[in-house]
N, C-alpha and C positions, 0 to 999 in steps of 0.2 A: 782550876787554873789552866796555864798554857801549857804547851809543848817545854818552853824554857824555862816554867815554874813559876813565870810571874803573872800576878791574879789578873784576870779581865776585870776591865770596867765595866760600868751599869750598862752604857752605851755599846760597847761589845760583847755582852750579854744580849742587850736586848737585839742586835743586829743578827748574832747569830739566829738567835729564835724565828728573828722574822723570816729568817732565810727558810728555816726548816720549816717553820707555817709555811710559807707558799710555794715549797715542794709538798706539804701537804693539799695546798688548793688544788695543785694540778693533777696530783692523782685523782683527787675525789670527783675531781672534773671531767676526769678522763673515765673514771670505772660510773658514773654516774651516764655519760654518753651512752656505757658499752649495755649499761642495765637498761637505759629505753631504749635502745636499739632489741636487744635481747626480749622484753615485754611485747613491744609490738610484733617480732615474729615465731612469740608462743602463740598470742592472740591471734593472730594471722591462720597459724597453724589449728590450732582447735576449733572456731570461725569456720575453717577451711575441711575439718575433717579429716585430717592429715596428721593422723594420730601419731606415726612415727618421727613425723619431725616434729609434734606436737612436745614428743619424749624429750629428743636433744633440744630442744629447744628450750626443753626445763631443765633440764641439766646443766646450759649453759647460764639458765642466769641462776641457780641457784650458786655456781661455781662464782659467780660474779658478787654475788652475793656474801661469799663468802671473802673475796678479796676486797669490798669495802669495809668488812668488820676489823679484817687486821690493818688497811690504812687509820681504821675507826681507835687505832689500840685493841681492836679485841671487845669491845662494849654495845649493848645494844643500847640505844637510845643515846648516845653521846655526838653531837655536833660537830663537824669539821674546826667551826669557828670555837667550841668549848675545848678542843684540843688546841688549838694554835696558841688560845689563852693558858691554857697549862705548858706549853713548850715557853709562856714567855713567863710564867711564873706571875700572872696578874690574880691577885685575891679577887673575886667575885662576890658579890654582896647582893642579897635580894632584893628588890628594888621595896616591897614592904616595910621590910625592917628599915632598911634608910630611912622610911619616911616617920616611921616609930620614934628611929635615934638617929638623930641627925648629926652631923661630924660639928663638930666645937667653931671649923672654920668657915662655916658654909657653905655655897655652893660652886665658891672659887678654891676652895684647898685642894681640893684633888678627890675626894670621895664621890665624885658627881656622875653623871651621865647614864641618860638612859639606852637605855639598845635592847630591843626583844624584851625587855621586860627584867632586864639588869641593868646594876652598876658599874663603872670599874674605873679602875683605879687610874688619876691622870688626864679623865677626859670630860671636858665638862659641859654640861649639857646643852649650854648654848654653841658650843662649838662641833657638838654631836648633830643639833639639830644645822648647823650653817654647813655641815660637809655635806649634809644629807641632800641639802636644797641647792648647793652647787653643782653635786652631779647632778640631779634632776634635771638645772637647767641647762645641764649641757646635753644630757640624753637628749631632750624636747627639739632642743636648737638642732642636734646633729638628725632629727627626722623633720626639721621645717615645719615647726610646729606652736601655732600661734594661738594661744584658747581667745583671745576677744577675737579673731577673726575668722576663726572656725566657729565660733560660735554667732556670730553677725552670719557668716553664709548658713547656715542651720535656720536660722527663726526666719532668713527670708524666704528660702523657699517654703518654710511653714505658712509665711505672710502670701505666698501665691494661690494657696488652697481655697478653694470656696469651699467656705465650712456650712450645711445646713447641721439640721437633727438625723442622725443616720436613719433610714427606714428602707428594707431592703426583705419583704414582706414574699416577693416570690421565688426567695432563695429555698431550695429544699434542700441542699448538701454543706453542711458547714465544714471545715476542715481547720483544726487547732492543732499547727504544728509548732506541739510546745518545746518553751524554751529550760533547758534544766535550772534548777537552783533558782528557780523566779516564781516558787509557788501553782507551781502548774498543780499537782496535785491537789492542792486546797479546792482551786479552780475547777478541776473533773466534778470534786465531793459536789459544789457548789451548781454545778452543770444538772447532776444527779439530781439535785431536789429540786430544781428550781425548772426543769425540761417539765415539758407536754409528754403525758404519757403515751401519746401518738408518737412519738420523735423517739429514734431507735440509736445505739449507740455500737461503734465500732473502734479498734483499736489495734494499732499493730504490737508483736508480741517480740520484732525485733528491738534490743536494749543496747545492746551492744555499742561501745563510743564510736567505733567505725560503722557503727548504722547510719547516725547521724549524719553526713553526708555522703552524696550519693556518686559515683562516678559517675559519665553519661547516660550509658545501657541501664543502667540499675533506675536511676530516673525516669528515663523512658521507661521502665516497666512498670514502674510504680505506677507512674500518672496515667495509666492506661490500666492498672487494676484499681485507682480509685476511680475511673470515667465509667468500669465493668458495674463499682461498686452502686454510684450515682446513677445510673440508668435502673436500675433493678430494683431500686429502694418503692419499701412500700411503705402507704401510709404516706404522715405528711412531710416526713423527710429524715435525716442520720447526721449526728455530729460523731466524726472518725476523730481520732489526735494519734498522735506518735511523735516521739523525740527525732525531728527530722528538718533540714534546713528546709528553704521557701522553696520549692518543685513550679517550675516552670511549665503549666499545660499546655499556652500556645505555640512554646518551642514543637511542640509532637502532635501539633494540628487538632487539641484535644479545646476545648471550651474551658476557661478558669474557672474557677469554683470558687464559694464564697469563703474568707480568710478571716480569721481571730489567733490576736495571740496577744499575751499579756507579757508586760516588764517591769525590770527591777531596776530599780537603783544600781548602779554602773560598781560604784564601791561595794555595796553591800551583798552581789549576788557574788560576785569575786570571791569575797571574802569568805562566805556562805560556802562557796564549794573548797576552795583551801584548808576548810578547816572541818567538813566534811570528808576529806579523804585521808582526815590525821583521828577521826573517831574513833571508838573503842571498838575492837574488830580482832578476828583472827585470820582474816583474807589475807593476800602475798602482798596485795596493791599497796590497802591501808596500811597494813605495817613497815612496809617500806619507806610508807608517808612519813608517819606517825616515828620512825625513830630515825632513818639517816635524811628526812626530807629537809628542802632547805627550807629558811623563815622566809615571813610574807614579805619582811624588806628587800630577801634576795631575792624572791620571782620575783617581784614588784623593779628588781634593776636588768633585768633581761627583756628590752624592747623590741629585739629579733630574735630571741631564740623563746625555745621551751622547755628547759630543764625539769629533768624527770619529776614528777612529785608535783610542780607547777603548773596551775588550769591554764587556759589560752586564754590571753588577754584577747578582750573583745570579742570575747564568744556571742553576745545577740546580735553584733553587727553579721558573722558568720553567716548566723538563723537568715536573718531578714537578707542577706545578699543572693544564697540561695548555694547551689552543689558545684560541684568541678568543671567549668566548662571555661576557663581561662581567665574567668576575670575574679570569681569566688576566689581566696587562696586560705590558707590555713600554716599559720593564723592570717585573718585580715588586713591586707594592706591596704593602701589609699587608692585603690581603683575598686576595693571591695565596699571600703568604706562610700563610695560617692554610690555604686550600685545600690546598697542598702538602703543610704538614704531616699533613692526614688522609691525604692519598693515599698518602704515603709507609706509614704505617701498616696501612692499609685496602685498598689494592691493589694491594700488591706482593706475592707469594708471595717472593723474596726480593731483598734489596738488597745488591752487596759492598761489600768497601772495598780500593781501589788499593794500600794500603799495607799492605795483608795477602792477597798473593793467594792464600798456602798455602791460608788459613782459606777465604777468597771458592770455593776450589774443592771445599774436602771440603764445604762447605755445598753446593755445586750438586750432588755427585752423592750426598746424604744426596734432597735435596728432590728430584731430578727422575735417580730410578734408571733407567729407559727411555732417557733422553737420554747420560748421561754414565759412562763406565767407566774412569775414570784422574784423576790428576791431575799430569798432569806440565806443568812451568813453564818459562819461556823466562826466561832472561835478558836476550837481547838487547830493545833498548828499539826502536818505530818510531817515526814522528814527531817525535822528540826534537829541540831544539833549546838549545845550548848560551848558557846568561847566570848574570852572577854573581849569587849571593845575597843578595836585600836583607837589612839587619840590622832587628833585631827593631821600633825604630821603624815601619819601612817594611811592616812585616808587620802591626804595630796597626793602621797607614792601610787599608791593603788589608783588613784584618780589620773592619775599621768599614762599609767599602764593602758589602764583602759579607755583611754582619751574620745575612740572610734565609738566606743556603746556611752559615754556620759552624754556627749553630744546628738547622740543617735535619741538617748531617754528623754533629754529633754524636748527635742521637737516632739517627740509621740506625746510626753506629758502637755507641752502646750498647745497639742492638735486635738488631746482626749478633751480638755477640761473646756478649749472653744465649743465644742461639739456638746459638750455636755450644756455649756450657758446658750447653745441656738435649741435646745430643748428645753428650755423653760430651769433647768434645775441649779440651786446655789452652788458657786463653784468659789473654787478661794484664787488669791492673785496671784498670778505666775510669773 
């Protein structure tokens, strides 16, 4: 009851609850900020060799650490949004069982709506899914964001390409600066058996996420210890890879080298590393992921930011734009995204696709006969980690997010499979 004894209503119940759920958003909002901040300059530190701030550095966010558990109530694995649901006193019901025993009154009574993989109470699922696609369209609208017209400029500058059969016969340096969570590894195995025992293999042993792009100097060293690398090769040539965006040679007066890199599906490789960084583990990362990290619907509503726990939308457009030099950004904006697009056009000799790795490999040993004599394919999957299927809603959020790489996938998909039908080989309709 009140101060004066008399009972609150449902309504001032549920008003107060809401109040105190979104003083809880803001803390978790706020100590979630302080924990990537705090990550990036452990990483930074150790990275750096800087063992003593490597210490406070861990001190700090273990301390942060622990101030999201008591915002958390105290619990590990308990959700922002699973407490705000208990501050409002809403029953929760698995979304299985629902469909088991279904409520007497349908899916208008109130037992309805799906969210994450629950029910709840009062909200029903066509009105779960119609709030979901409101904001969406308002996220889209407020970045000027039109998919039939983003996707019309995509397929035409794909329409400008003169496509033959790739064949690029006196390349002796291949350089497969692969993309994470798109199967690269498959890819290596597949390199492995299918390479000229003459063909030599290199690889950088930096992993690290801040490997992955380069500031200017760091760039410039690179591409002058792969130019060291490329001159000194013996035999009939080296395929190097490293997790590393697209390295500009001729910015440093250095000759391009020959380029391979394979893509995913814009949804599925998102999704693939999301839920990747929530697997079974005893790391500080993953477990951080895996119990106060937010759901894929909330990365999925951060179109400028990157909340802790959450991959970077548009990570291949990233790859293919290339390292820090003012137009790259992180994550990729739309001067990154238009860069991409040429490069992907412009300087790739060729690009696969994940979901066709038949094709991906009769193209590699049409374009680079010296390097590859076979194509034989592995089944077995590495890296793989097992989660269910978002349905197709959850696929449009994720498809919004990463709006720069769907658009990015399909011109490569419709530039791989041309390439593939001016080589003589069956290709399906795109």
């Amino acid at each position: 009851g009140s101060e004066s004894g008399a009972v609150l209503t449902e309504e001032e119940l549920l008003k107060r609850a809401d109040e105190r759920a979104q003083s809880l958003m803001r803390e978790e909002k706020e100590v979630q900020e302080q924990l990537a901040a705090a990550r990036i300059e452990l990483e930074s530190a150790v990275w750096g060799g800087e063992l003593p701030k490597a210490d406070d550095a861990k001190s700090e966010h273990s301390s942060l650490m622990e101030r999201a558990k008591t915002i958390l109530g105290g619990r590990d694995g308990v959700t922002v949004e699973q407490r705000m649901e208990e501050e409002r006193g809403v029953r929760e019901v698995p979304q299985r069982e629902a469909a088991v025993k279904p409520s007497a009154g349908g899916e208008g009574s109130g037992e309805a709506a799906t969210k994450e993989g629950t029910l709840f109470l009062g909200v029903s699922k066509t009105e779960e899914e119609a709030r979901i696609r409101a904001e969406q369209a308002e996220l889209l609208e407020g970045v000027g964001w039109d998919w039939e017209v983003e996707m019309a400029r995509g397929m035409a500058m794909v329409d400008e390409v003169e496509v033959t059969c790739p064949s690029f016969a006196d390349c002796n340096y291949l350089f497969y600066n692969r993309i994470g969570k798109a199967g690269s590894m498959g890819m290596l195995s597949w390199m492995r058996r299918n390479k000229h025992s003459s063909i030599s293999s290199g690889s950088s042993s930096k992993m690290a996420g801040g490997d992955e792009v380069l500031s200017m100097q760091d760039e410039k060293d690179f591409a002058h210890e792969l130019d060291r690398r490329r001159a000194a090769v013996s035999g009939a040539g080296e395929i190097y890879d490293r997790h590393v965006h697209w390295v500009n040679f001729t910015r440093w007066d250095l000759e391009p080298t020959c380029y391979f890199n394979l893509m995913r599906g814009a949804e599925s490789r998102y999704i693939s590393q999301f839920y990747y960084w929530r697997r079974p583990g005893t790391g500080a990362f993953i477990t951080d992921c895996r119990t106060t990290g937010k759901t894929l619907e909330q990365c999925s509503a951060f179109f400028d930011d990157m909340p802790y726990c959450c991959p970077m939308p548009n990570y291949m457009t990233g790859y293919f734009c290339g390292n820090h030099d003012g137009v790259c950004t992180i994550p990729p904006n739309r001067a990154s995204f238009e860069q991409a697009k040429k490069n992907l056009l412009e300087q790739y000799q060729l690009v696969g696709i994940l979901e066709d790795m038949d094709m991906t490999g009769a193209l590699l040993n049409e374009a680079f006969p010296t390097f590859f004599k076979g194509n034989e394919i592995s089944n077995s999957k590495t890296n793989s980690n097992k989660h269910e299927d978002p349905d197709e809603l959850r696929l449009e959020v994720v498809r919004n997010l990463n709006r720069y790489d769907y658009v990015l996938y399909q011109m490569a998909k419709t530039l791989f499979y041309r390439k593939g039908e001016a080589c003589g080989f069956p290709t399906p309709e795109v």
